[in-house]
C-alpha positions in Angstrom: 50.9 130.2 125.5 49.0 131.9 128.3 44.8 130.3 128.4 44.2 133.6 126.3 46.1 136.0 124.8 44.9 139.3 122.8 46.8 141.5 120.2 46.0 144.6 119.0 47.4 144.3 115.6 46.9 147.4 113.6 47.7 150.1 117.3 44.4 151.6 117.1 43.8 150.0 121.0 41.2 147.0 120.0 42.2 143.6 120.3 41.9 142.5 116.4 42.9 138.7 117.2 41.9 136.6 120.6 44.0 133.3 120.8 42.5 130.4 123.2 43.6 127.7 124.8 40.8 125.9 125.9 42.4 122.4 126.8 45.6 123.5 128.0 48.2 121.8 125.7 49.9 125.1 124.9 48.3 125.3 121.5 45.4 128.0 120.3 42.3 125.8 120.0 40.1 129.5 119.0 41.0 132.0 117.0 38.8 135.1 117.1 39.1 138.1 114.4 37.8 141.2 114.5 37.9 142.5 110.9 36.4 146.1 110.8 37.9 146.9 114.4 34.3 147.5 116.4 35.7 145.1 119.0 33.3 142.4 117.8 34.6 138.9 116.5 33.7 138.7 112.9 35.8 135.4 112.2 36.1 132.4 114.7 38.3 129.4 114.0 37.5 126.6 115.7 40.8 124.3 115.2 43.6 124.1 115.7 46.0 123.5 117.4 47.6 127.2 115.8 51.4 127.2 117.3 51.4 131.1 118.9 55.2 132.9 118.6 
């Protein structure tokens, strides 16, 4: 996976989910969630790794 990669997962033109790749293994080490779609993170996972498609 690219360092950081967004998705706008509902097509209203926010970024709902932020996946990071802080150490550079290829893995999501962050997860960000933005619930209500205000652009804000409302959930952060800090684990990981999380395989990305």
């Amino acid at each position: 996976m690219a360092d950081e990669e967004r998705y706008d997962t509902d097509g209203d033109g926010v970024t709902d989910v932020v996946y990071l790749d802080h150490n550079g293994d290829g893995y999501a080490d962050e997860v960000r969630v933005d619930l209500n779609g205000d652009g804000v993170s409302d959930y952060t996972e800090y684990a990981g790794p999380f395989p990305t498609a």
